[in-house]
Each structure stands twice: as C-alpha cells, then as structure tokens.
C-alpha positions as CSV (number, residue, x, y, z in Angstrom):
1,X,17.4,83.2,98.0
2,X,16.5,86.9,98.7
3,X,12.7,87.2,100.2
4,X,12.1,90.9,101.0
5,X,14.2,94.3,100.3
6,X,12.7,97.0,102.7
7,X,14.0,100.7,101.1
8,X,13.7,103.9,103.2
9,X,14.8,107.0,101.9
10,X,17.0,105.9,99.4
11,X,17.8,108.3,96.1
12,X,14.2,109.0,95.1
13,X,12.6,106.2,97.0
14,X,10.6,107.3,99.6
15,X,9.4,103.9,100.6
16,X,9.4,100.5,99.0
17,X,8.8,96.5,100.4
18,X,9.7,94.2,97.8
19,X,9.1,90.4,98.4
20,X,10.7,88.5,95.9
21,X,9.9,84.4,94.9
22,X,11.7,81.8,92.9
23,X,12.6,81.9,89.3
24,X,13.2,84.3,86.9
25,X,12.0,88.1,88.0
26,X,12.3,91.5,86.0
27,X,12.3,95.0,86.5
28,X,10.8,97.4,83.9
29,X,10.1,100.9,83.6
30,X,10.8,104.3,82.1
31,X,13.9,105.4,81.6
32,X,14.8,107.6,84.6
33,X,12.5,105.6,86.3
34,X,15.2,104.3,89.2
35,X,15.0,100.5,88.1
36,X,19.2,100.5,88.9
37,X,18.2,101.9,92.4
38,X,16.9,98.7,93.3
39,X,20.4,96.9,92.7
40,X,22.1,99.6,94.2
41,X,20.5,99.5,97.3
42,X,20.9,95.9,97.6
43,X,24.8,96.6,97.1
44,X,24.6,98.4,100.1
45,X,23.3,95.9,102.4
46,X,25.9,93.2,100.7
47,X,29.3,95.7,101.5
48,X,29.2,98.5,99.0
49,X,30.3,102.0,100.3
50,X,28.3,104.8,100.7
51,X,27.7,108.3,101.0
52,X,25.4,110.8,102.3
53,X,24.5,112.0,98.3
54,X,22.1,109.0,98.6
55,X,19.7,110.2,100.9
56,X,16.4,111.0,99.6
57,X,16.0,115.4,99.7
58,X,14.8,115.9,103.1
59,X,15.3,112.9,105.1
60,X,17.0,112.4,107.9
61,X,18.9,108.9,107.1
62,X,18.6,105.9,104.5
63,X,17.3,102.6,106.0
64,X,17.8,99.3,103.9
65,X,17.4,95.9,105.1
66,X,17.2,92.7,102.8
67,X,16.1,89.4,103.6
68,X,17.2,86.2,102.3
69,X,17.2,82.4,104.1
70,X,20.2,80.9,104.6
71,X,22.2,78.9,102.1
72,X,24.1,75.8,103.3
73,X,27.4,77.4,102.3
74,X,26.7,80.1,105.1
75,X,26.5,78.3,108.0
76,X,29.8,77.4,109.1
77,X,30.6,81.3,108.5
78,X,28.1,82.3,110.2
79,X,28.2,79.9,113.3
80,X,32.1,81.7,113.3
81,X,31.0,85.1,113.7
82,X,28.1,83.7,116.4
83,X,25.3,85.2,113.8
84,X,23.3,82.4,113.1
85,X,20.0,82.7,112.4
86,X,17.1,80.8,110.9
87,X,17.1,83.3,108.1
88,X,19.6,86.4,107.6
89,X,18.3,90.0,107.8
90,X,21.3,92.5,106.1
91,X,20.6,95.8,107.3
92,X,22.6,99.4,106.4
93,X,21.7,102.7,107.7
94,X,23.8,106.2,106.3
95,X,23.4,109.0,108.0
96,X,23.4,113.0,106.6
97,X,27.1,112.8,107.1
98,X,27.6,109.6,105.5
99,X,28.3,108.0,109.0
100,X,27.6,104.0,107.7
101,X,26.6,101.2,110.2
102,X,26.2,97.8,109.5
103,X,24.1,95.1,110.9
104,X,23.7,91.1,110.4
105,X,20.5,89.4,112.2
106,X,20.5,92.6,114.6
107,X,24.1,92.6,115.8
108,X,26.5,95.2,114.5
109,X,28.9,94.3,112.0
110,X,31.7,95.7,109.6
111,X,31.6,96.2,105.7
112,X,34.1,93.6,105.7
113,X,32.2,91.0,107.1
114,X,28.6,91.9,105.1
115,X,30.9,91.9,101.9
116,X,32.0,88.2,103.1
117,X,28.6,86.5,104.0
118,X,27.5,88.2,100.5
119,X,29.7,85.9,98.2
120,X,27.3,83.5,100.0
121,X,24.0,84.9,99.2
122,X,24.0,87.0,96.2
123,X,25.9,87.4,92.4
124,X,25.9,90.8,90.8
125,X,26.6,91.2,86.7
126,X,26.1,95.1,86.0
127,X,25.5,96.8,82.9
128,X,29.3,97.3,82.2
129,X,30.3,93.9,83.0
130,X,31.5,93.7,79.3
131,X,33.9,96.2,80.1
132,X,35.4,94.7,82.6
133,X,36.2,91.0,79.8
134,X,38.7,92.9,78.2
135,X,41.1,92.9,81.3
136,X,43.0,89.6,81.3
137,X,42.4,89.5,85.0
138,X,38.7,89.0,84.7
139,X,39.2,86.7,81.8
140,X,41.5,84.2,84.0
141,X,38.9,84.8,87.1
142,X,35.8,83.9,85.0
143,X,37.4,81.0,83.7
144,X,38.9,79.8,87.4
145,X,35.2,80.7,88.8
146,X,33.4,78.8,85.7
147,X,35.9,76.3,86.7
148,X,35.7,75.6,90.2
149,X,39.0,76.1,90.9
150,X,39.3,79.2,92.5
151,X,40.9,77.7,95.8
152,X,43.6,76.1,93.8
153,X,44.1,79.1,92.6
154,X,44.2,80.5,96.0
155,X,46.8,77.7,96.9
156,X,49.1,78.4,93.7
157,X,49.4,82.1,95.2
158,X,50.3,81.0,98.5
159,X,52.7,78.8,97.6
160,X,54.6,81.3,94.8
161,X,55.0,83.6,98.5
162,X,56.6,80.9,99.9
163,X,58.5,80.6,97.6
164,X,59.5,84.2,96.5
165,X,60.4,84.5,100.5
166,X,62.5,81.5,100.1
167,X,64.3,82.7,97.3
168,X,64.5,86.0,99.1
169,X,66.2,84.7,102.0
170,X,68.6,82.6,100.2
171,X,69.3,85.7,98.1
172,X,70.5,87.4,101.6
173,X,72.5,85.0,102.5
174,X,74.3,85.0,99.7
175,X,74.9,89.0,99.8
176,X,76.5,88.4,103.5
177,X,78.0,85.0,102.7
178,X,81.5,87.4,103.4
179,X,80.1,89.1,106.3
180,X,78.2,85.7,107.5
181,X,82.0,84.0,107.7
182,X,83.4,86.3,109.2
183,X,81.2,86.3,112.2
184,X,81.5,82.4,112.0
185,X,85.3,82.1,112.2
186,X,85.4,85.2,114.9
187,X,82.3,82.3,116.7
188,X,85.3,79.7,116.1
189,X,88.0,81.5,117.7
190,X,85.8,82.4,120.9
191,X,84.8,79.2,120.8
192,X,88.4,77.2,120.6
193,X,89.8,79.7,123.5
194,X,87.2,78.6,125.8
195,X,87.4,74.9,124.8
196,X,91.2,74.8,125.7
197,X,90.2,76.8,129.0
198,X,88.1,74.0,129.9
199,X,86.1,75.6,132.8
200,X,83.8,73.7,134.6
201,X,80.9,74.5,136.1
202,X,81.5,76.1,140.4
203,X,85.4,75.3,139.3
204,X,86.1,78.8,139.8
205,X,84.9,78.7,143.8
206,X,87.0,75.7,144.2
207,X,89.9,77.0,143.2
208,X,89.7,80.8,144.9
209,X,89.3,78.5,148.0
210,X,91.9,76.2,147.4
211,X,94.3,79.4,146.5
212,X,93.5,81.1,149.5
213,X,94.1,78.1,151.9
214,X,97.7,77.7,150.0
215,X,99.1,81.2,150.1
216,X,98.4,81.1,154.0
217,X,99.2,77.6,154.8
218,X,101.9,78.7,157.4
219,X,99.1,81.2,159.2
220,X,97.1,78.5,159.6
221,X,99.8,75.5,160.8
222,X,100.4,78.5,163.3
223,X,97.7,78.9,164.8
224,X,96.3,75.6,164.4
225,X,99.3,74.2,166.9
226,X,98.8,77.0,169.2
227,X,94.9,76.5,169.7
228,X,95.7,72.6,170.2
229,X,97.9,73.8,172.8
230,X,95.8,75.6,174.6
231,X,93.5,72.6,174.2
232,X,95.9,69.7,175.0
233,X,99.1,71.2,176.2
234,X,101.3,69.6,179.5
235,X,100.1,73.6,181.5
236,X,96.9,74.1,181.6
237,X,94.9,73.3,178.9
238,X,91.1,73.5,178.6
239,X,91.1,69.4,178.5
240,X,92.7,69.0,181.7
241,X,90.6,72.1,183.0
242,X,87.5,70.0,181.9
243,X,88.3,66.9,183.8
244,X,89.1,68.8,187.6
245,X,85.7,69.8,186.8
246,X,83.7,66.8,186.3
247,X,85.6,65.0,188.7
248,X,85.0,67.9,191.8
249,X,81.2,67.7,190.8
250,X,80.8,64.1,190.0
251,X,80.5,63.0,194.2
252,X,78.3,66.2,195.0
253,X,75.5,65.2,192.7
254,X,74.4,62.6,195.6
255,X,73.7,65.6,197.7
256,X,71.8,67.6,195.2
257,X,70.9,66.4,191.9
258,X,70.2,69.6,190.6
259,X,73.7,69.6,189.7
260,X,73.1,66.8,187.5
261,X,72.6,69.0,184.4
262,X,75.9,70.4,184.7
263,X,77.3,67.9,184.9
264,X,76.4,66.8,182.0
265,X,77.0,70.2,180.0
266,X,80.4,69.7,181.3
267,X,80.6,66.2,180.0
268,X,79.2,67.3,176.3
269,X,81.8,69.9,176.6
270,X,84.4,67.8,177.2
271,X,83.8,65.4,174.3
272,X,83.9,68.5,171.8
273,X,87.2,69.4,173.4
274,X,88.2,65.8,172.5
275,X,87.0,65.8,169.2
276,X,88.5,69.1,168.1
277,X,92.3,67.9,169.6
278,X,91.6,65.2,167.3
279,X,90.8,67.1,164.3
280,X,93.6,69.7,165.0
281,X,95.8,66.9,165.3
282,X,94.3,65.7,161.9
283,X,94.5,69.4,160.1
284,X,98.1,69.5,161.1
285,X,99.6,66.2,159.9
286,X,97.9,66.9,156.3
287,X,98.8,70.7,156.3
288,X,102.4,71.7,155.2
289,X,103.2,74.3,152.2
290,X,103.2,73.7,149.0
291,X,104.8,76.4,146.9
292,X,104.6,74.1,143.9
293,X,100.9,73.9,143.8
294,X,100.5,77.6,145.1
295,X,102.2,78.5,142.0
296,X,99.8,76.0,139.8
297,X,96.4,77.6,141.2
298,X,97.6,81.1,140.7
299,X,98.8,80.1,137.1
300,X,95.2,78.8,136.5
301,X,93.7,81.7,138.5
302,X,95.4,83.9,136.0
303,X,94.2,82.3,132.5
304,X,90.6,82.6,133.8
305,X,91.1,86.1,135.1
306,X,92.5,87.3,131.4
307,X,89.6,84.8,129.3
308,X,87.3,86.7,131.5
309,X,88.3,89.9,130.9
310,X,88.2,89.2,127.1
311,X,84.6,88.3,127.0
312,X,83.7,91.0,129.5
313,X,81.7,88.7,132.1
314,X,83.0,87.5,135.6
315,X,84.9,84.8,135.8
316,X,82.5,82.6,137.6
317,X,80.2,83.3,134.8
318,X,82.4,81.8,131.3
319,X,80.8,78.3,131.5
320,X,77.7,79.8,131.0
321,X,79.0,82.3,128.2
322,X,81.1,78.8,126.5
323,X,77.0,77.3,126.7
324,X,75.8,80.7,124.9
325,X,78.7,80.4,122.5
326,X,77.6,77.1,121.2
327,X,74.0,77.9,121.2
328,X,74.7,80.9,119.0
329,X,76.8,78.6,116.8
330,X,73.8,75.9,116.7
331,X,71.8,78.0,115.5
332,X,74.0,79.8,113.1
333,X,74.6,76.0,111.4
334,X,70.6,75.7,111.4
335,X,69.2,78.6,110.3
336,X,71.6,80.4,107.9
337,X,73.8,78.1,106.2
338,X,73.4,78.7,102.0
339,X,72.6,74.7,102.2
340,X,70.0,75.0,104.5
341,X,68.0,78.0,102.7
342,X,68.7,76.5,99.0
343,X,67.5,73.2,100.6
344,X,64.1,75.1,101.6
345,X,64.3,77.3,98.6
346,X,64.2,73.8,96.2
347,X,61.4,72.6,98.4
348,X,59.3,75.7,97.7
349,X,59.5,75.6,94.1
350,X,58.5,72.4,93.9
351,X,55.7,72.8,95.9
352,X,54.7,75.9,93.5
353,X,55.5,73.9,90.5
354,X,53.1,70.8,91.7
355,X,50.2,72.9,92.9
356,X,50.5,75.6,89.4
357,X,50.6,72.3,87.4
358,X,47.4,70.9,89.0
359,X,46.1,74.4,88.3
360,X,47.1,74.3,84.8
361,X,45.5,70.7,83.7
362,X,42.4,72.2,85.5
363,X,42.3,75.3,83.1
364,X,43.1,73.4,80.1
365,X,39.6,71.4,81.1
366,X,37.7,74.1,82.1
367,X,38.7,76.1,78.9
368,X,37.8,73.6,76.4
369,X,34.9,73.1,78.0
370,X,34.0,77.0,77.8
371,X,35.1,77.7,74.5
372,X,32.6,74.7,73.5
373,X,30.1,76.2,75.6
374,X,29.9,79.8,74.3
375,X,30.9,78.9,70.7
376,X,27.2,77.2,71.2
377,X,25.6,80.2,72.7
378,X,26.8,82.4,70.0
379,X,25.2,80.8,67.1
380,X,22.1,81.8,68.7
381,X,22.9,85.3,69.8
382,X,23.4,86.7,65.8
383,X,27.1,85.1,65.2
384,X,26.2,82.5,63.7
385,X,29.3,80.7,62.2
386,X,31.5,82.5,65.0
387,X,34.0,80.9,67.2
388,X,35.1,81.6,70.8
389,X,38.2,80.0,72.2
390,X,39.9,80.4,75.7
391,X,43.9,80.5,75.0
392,X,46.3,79.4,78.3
393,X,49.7,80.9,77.0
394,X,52.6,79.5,78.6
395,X,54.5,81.9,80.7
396,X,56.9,82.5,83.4
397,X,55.9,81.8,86.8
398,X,53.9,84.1,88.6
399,X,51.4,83.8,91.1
400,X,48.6,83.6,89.1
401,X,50.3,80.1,87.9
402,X,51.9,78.9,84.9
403,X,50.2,80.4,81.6
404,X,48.5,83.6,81.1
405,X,44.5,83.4,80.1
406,X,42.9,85.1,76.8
407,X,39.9,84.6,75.6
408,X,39.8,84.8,71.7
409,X,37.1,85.3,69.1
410,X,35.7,85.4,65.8
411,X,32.5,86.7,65.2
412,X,31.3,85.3,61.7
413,X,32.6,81.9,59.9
414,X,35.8,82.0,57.8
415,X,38.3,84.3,60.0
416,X,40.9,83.2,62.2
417,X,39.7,83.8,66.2
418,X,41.8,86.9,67.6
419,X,42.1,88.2,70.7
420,X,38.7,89.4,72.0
421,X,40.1,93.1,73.3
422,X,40.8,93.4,69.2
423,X,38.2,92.2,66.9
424,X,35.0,92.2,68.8
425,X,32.5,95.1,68.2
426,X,30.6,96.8,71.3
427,X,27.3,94.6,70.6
428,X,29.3,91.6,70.2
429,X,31.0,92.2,73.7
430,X,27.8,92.8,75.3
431,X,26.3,89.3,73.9
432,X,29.0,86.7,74.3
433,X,29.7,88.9,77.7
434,X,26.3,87.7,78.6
435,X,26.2,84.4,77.7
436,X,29.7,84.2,79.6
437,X,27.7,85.0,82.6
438,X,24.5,82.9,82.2
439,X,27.1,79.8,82.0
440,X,29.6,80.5,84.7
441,X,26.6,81.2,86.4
442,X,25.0,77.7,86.2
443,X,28.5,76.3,87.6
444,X,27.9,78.5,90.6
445,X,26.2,77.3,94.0
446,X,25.3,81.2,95.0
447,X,21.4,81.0,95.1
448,X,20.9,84.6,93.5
449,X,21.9,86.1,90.5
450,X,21.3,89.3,89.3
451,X,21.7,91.0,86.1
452,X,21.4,94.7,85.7
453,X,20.5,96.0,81.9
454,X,23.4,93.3,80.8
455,X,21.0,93.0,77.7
456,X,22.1,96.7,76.5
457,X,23.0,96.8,72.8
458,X,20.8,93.9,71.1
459,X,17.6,93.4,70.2
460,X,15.2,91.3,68.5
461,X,15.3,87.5,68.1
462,X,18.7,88.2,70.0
463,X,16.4,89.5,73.3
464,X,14.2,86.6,73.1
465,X,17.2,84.1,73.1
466,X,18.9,86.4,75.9
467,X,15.2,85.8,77.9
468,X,15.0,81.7,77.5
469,X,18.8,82.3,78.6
470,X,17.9,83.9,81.8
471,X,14.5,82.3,81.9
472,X,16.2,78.7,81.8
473,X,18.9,79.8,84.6
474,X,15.9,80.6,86.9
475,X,15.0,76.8,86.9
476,X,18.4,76.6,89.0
477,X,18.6,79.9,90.2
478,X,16.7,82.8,91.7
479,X,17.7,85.6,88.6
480,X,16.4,88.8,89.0
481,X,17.1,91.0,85.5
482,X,16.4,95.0,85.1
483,X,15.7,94.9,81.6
484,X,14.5,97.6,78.9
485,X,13.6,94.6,76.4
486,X,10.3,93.4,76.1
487,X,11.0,89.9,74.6
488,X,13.4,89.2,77.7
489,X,10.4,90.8,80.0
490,X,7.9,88.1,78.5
491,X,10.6,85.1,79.4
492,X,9.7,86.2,82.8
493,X,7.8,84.5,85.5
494,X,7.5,86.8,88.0
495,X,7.5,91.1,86.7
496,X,8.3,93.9,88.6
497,X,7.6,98.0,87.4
498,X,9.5,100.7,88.3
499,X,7.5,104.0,88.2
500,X,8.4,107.5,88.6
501,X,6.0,110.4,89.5
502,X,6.2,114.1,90.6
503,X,4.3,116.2,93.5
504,X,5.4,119.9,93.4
505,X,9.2,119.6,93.5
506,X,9.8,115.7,94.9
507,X,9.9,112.9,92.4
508,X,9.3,109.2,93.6
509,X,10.3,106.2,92.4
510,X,7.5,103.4,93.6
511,X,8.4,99.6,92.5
512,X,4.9,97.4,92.3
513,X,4.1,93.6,91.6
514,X,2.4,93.3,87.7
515,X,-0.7,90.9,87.0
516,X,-1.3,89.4,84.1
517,X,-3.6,92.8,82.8
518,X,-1.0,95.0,83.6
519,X,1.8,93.4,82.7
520,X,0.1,93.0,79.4
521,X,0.3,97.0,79.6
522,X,3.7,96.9,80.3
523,X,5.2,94.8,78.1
524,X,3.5,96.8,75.7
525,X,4.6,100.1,76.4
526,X,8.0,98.1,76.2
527,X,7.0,97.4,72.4
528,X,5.5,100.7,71.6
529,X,6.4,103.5,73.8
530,X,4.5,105.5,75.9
531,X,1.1,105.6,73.3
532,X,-0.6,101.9,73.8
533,X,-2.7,100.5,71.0
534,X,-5.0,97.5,71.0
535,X,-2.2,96.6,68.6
536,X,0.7,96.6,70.7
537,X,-1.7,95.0,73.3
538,X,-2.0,92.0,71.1
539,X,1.2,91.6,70.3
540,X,2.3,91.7,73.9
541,X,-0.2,89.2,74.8
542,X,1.1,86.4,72.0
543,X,4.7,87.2,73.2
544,X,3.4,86.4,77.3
545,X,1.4,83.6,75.4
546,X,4.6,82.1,73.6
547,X,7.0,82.6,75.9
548,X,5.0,81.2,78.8
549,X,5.5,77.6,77.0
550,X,9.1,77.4,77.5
C-alpha cells in the first residue's frame, strides 16, 4: 500500500509529507483548496506527463517521491528490471523547462516502465470516470477487469492478428496465383533442361581433360615413341648409356669408396630409366586415335557450353545452379502454395474461434454476475426498483471477440432497461458509475484504490451509503477518497484536510492529519459552511458517533 507522498514545489504546494495507513482515508477542504493536487501529484510519480506550468511560482523544479511496500504481484517485474527493493520509492522531478526524469528505488527509469510497475501498486477512479461508461470500450474493459479475464482477452487479440495475417497472405497468393505459375512453370523448364543435361559434380574437368588428350592423340603417340627411343633404342640410348656407367665404376669402388654414392645415384637412375621404358611402352600400346569418341566429348562439350550460357554461370558451376534450382522450387512448394497458406489460414481461425469462445462463456458469467451485483447497489443509492443489466450482442469477429458489450439500465421499477448512454440522467451516471467501481474494485488484487470527488452529484442518505461503500472496501483495500460530503467523510477511519492560505501574493496549499476535535470541526464546516455552530458541532459528532459502528 502507499506509506508516504513527499511534495516539493508542486502547483501551490510548497511543501507537504503525507504518511498514509490502512483503511479507508479522506481528503477534505475548501473548494480551491488543492485537495485534486494530491492525486495529481501521485499521477506523476505512477507515469503521467508533465509540464513545467506545474511548478510552484518561483521555484526552481517540482520534487515528488511516493512510497509504497511491495505487493507480491511486483516482484517478478521488478526482479526483471534489476529494481528490487524491500519497499519501492517512485520519484519524478520536472524542471522550468518541463525536462522530466524518472526514478524507481534510486535508479533512473522511463515513463513507460513507472506507468508499468503502477498497475501493480495503485488504481485511480477520477471525478469524470462516469464520462468515460458511456464509451462501449470502457464498458467491455470494466466488465473483462471485474471479470478477471483480461489476459484472455489479451490472447483473443493475438490470435485475431494471426489470423488477419493469415488471411492476408493467403489473399496475396491468390492475387499472384497467375504470376506465381508462371514463375513455377519457367522453375520447371529450367529445371527439366538441367535434368536431361545430367551434369555431375568435377564432370566438367574430366571431360576438358579427356577432350584435350583425344584431339592430340597423334602428338603424343609421336613423341611418346621418340623419347622411348632415346631411352631404349639399338644407338645410343640413355639405358645402355647407364649401364657402361655402372659397370666402369662398379671395380673402382675397392680403391676408393667415396665413389660408392655414385654409384648408387647411377643405380637409382637407372631403375627410373627402366621404369619409364616400361610405362612408355604401356602409354603406347593403349594410345591410338579415336575420332569416334573425339567427336562424342566435343558433342557433350558443346551442350554444356550452350546450358551454361543460358543460365549465365560457367560451366563447371551448373551442378551447383541444378542444386539452387531445386532449392528455390522446395521452397516455392512449402511456403507459397494456396494449400499451404489456406491450411494455416483454417488453423488460425480456429484458434481465434476457440480462444473468443472461452472469452465469451467468461463474459456471459461475469455479466450476470454484475448486472446482479449493481442492480443490488442501486436499490440503495435512490433507484430503488431500478435494474442494471450487462448485454453481450453477438457480432462479427473482431479482436475484441465475438459479441459487443452494453451495459443497459432502468432507473425506477416498471420501464424496460435501455441502453445506459440513453436513459440515464447525470446523477444516475455518477451513482451506478460509482458503485461499478467499488465492485470491480473488490475483484481487483491492486492494494490501493483511489477515488477522486467520484461522489459529485448526490447527496444525503445517498452519501452515507456511498461512505459504508468505500468504508467497507477499505476492509480489503487501502481507499483513499477526496470528498466534499460529510456523511462519506464520517465513514472514514483515517481524515485528511486540505487548507489554503495567502501571504502577500503566494497562496499555499498545506495537507494536515485531523484528531477526533478537529475533525469534529471539519466535518462540520462540511455540514454548515464556513460559520460553525455548536449545532452543526453536534450533529457532526452523532454522524462520527454512528458511523464509527459500521
């Protein structure tokens, strides 16, 4: 719950420390009096924007820090941003030229993230909340809040994106269904023209190689008979060349066997000598030309030459374009076939439908339930005999789910319930506005609630039911109220008063804790205005007195 609100130069506050306890707690005061201030500044440390019209005449910057402990439903947020704490300090400082930071426990932080932790910590119900119950929006978010259900809500909207992208895609593919098979039989083609080439992977080396040795196989005969002459032949040949060698220094090695080495180069080189007549002789009974298969490799050399000039790559690159080919038309088959996307399209809508039909037996609970509740609440808030119901129309899918949400109404006994934006009167707004918000509120796990003048426009035994309202939602709650009626001041257990005063040109607003004498003054000032009789006195003491019981 919130423990302190520290003010500095806010408005017409020059200075105020608030400490705050359990229950039910109001603000009084004057008119003018800067009661709203209080909220406002709050709002600032939970997200609100800000300019530099709220700094106090004169002073340099506005300083607002609030304290509150921690509620269980903050932790894991705040163990995410690394700002945990054994209580949580909110702090906002504006500047003369509305330059805004931000702090949470002493480390800088964004509007974003103060406005996060604060759905956490703290509910706010202003003076115009009525206002906003006419817009169906607020009507199906009250009843989703009151509810519970506001993450299947959540879900139903992610899941109508997924499926309005589905449906989007699929809708594409159909407007280039023409275009997208024409691509796919040009895919084909390429595809068929490098299946009948049937290139395999280095075939392309191979066969330059194998080319090259046909169209010179009678070069190489040639000279291949004319080196194993020169090797072998009857004059002169490097093998019989080899052997006067070895056999001249074979007998001289006794007398110096330095020549030993030599003789054994010799030797090595007269095995190679050996081996190549051998391989010659080899080379030269396999070789012969072959114009047949000359013509063959040339033939083949040709059809790769052209595919390759078709496609634009080399020719020892087309396997690799054939693998491209068929990745391209993999993927084509997978990802944008009209069976494929209807398939997911299907699948997403009946993912939508399952989660929007959860969401719509949910309502249908929640809103009985509500209509029961209030319809209760308004016998006692002057409509006696009146009826509130919550309507879920069935309509076309949206993201919001299945139906649309009005709330409906009918103040007095005997007349049909109509649509609350239609039949209900300012002061009957206000009331059944407010008893919407003390019972959403008890379905809520925030730990603070706070109303600001949502009392405006009743009175009398109305203001004393409005106070055991508020004064019964403190037993669960920490409610603070800024109130101008004394019968919902005297429900309270803890009162707060908001004075303004004037020195030479400044006006201050000061904000002080009331015992039970002065609040006795207060509440009747409340009753009688601004002259206090012993009379009004009285009667403010038997309402503190009466209202104390419950």
């Amino acid at each position: 719950m919130l423990r302190a609100l520290h003010i500095n130069d806010f408005v017409i506050v020059e200075h105020a420390e608030i400490h705050f306890e359990a229950g039910f707690t109001v603000f009084s005061g004057e008119t003018g009096a800067g009661k709203s201030i209080l909220i406002d500044a709050l709002s600032l440390t939970l997200g609100e924007r800000a300019d530099a019209a709220l700094l106090r005449e004169g002073a340099a910057r506005v300083d607002i820090s609030a304290v509150f402990d921690t509620p269980e439903s903050a932790g894991p947020w705040l163990a995410e941003q690394a700002l945990e704490g054994s209580e949580i300090i909110l702090r906002r400082i504006i500047d003369r030229q509305g330059r805004s930071k931000a702090f949470i426990n002493g480390t800088p932080v964004t509007l974003t993230q103060l406005r996060e932790l604060s759905q956490h910590l703290v509910d706010i119900h202003g003076q115009h909340a009525h206002q906003s119950l006419l817009h169906t929006a607020k009507q199906r978010d009250l009843l989703d809040t009151h509810g519970g259900h506001r993450a299947l809500a959540q879900s139903v909207t992610e899941a109508w994106q997924v499926w309005q992208r589905a449906e989007a895609a699929l809708a594409d593919a159909q407007r280039n269904a023409a275009q997208h098979a024409q691509a796919q039989a040009i895919l084909d083609e390429q595809l068929a023209a490098l299946d009948s080439l049937g290139l395999r992977a280095g075939e392309w080396e191979q066969l330059c190689a194998h080319q090259t040795r046909l169209a010179h196989a009678q070069s190489l005969l040639e000279g291949a008979a004319l080196a194993l002459e020169a090797l072998a032949g009857d004059q002169g040949s490097a093998s019989s060349a080899l052997g006067v060698a070895l056999h001249a220094l074979h007998p001289l090695i006794r007398h110096d066997p330095s020549l030993e080495a030599l003789h054994q180069t010799l030797e090595s080189a007269q095995i190679s000598c050996t081996e190549t007549i051998s391989g010659l002789n080899a080379y030269l009974d396999r070789l012969e030309p072959d114009p047949a298969a000359l013509a063959q490799a040339e033939q083949r050399m040709t059809a790769i030459f052209e595919t390759a000039r078709r496609f634009k790559v080399e020719p020892a690159a087309l396997p690799d374009w054939h693998d491209e080919l068929r990745a391209r038309l993999a993927a084509s088959d997978n990802e944008h076939t009209l069976q494929n996307l209807s398939h997911a399209r299907d699948q997403a809508q009946h993912a939508y439908t399952k989660c929007a039909q959860a969401l719509t037996q949910a309502r249908r609970t929640t809103a009985n339930h509500l209509g029961q509740e209030v319809t209760k609440a308004m016998q006692t808030l002057s409509m006696a005999g009146g009826v509130f119901e919550v309507k879920l129309h069935t309509a076309k899918p949206s993201a919001h789910g299945l139906e649309s949400i009005e709330f409906l109404v009918a103040g007095h006994a005997g007349v049909a319930p109509r649509p609350l934006t239609r039949v209900a009167s300012g002061g009957e707004l206000a009331r059944i506005s407010l008893a919407l918000s003390v019972i959403a509120s008890q379905a809520t796990r925030v730990p603070t609630l706070i109303f600001d003048e949502v009392d405006t426009g009743i009175g009398g035994g109305v203001a004393e039911v409005v106070g055991r309202l508020l004064r019964q939602l403190g037993t669960r709650h920490q409610v603070l109220c800024v109130t101008h009626l004394p019968q919902v001041a005297a429900c309270a257990v803890h009162h707060l008063q908001v004075s303004k005063s004037t020195d030479a040109d400044t006006t201050l607003s000061t904000i002080q804790g009331l015992d039970a004498p002065a609040r006795v003054n207060e509440i009747a000032r409340m009753l009688g205005g601004l002259t206090i009789t012993e009379t009004t006195r009285t009667h403010a003491r038997e309402m503190l007195e009466l209202f104390a019981a419950y």
